[in-house]
C-alpha positions in Angstrom: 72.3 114.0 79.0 75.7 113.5 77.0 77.7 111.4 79.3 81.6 112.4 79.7 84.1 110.0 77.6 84.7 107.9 81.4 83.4 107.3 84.2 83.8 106.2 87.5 82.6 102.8 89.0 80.6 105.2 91.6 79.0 107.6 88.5 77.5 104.8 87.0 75.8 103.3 89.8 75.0 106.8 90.4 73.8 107.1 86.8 71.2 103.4 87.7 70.1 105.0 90.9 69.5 108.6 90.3 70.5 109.8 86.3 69.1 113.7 86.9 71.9 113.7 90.6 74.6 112.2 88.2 73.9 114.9 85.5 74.1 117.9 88.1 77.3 116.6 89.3 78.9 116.4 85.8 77.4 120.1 85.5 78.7 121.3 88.5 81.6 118.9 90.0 81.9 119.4 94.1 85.6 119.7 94.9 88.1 116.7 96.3 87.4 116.4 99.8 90.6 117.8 101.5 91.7 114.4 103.4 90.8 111.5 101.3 92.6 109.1 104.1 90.1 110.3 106.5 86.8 108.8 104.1 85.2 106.7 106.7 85.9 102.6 105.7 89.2 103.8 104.3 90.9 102.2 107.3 89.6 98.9 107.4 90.5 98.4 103.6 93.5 99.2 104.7 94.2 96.9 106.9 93.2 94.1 105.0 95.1 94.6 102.2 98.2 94.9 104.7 96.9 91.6 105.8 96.8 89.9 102.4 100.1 91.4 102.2 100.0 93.8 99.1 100.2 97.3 99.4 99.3 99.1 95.8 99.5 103.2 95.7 96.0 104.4 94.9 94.3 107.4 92.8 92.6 109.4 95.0 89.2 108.6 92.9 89.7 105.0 93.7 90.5 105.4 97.3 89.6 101.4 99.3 86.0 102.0 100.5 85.2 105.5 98.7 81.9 103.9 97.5 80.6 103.0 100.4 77.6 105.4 100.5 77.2 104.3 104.6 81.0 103.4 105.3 82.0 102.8 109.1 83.7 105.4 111.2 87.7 104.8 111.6 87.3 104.5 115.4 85.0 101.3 114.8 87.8 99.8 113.0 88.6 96.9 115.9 85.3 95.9 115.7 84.9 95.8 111.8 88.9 93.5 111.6 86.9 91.2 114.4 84.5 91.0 112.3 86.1 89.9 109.0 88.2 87.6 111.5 84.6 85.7 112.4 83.6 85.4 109.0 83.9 83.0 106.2 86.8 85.5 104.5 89.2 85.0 107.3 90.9 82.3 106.3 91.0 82.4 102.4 93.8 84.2 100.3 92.9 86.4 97.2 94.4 86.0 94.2 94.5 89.7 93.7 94.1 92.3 95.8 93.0 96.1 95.1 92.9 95.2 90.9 92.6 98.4 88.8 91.1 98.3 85.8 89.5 100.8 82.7 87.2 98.7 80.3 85.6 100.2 77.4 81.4 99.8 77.4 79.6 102.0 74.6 82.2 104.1 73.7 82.7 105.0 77.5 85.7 104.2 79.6 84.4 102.7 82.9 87.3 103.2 85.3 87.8 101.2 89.2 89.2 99.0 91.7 88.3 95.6 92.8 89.0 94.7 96.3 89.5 91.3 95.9 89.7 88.5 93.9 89.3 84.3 95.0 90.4 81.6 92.7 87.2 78.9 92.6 87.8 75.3 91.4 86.9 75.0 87.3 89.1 78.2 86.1 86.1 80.0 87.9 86.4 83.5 89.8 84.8 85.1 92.6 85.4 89.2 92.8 84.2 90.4 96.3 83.6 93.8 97.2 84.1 94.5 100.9 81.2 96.9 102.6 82.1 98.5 105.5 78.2 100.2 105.5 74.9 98.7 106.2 73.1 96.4 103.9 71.1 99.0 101.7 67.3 98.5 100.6 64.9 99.0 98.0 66.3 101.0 95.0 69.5 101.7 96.3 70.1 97.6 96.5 69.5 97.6 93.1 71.7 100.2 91.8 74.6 98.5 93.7 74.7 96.2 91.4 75.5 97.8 88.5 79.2 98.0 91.0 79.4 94.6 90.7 78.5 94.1 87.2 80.9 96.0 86.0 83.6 94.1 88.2 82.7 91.2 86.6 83.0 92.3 83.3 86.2 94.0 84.3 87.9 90.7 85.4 86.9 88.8 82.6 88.2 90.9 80.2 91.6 90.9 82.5 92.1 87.3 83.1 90.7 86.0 79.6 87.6 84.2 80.6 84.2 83.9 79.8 81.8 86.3 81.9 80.2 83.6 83.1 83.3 81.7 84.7 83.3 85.0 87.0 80.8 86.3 90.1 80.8 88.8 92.2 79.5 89.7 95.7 79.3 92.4 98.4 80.9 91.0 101.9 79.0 93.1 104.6 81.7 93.0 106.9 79.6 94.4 110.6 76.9 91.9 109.2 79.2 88.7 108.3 76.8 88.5 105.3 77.8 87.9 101.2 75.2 88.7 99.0 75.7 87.7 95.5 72.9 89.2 93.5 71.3 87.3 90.7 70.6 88.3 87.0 73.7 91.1 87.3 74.0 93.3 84.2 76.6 91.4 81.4 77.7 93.8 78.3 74.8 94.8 76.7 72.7 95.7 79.5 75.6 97.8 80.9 75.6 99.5 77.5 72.1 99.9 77.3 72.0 101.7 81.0 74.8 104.0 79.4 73.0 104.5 76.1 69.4 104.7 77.5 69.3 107.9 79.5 66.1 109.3 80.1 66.8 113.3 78.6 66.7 115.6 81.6 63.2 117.4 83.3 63.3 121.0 83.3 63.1 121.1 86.9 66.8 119.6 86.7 67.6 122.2 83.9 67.3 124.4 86.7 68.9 123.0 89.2 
């Protein structure tokens, strides 16, 4: 599969979690959905960027809360800001909110939006990705990721710092739960994920 000169943040975890769904799409691209403010989640990311008081205009691509594969309805946005409000979030302020970035990984263009980004003592970093969904399992888990590794990269690169000054996390807002996953992909495994695409089976030839 020859991959298109950029992707998404969503295509390549798409591409870790399922390469023959990705290929299909690039084949045969469904159309915009008509009311991208209607994306369930969209809401709640709203809200908090209101509250960290930035408001950025957005590319419809890179819509707050498009990736979330399970994202919450917008009538359950009360109880998704009490939420937040509960957590350990509530009373910390980003350093930057809604970051867009492109950065370059084997010869493809890797294009996104971090929600938010926490100063840590040290020159250190902490990009957080706020879930609206449920906590996915299994494979899925592990694609997810690949969201986060490229984040980290992505700051990095942006604020001039070793990789390693930076981590990254999914808040699960219903569940008041950050999970930081270990071991996430730095350079060269995102370049070999990009590079390393299994060819495609004939059954998705003719799909």
């Amino acid at each position: 599969m020859s991959l298109p000169p950029h992707l998404s943040v969503s295509q390549l975890v798409v591409l870790r979690r399922d390469p023959q769904l990705l290929a299909r799409s690039l084949r045969r691209p469904l159309p915009q959905r008509p009311a991208p403010y209607a994306r369930r989640g969209t809401a709640f990311h709203a809200w908090l960027e209101r509250r960290f008081g930035s408001v950025r205009l957005l590319d419809v691509d890179d819509l707050p809360g498009a990736a979330d594969d399970d994202a919450a309805a917008d009538e359950e946005l009360a109880a998704l800001q009490e939420a937040f409000l509960a957590g350990e979030w509530s009373g910390r302020t980003p350093v930057e909110v809604e970051v867009p970035f492109a950065t370059t990984v084997a010869g493809v263009v890797i294009r996104g939006r971090m929600d938010a980004v926490f100063a840590e003592p040290g020159g250190r970093y902490d990009v957080i990705d706020w879930k609206t969904g449920r906590r996915p399992t299994t494979a899925d888990a592990a694609a997810a990721t690949v969201q986060l590794a490229a984040y980290r990269i992505a700051w990095a690169a942006l604020a001039g710092v070793p990789v390693t000054r930076v981590r990254a996390g999914f808040h699960y807002v219903r569940d008041g739960v950050t999970v930081r996953p270990a071991d996430l992909l730095d350079a060269d495994g995102l370049a070999a994920l990009i590079t390393d695409i299994p060819e495609p089976t004939a059954t998705a030839d003719r799909l």
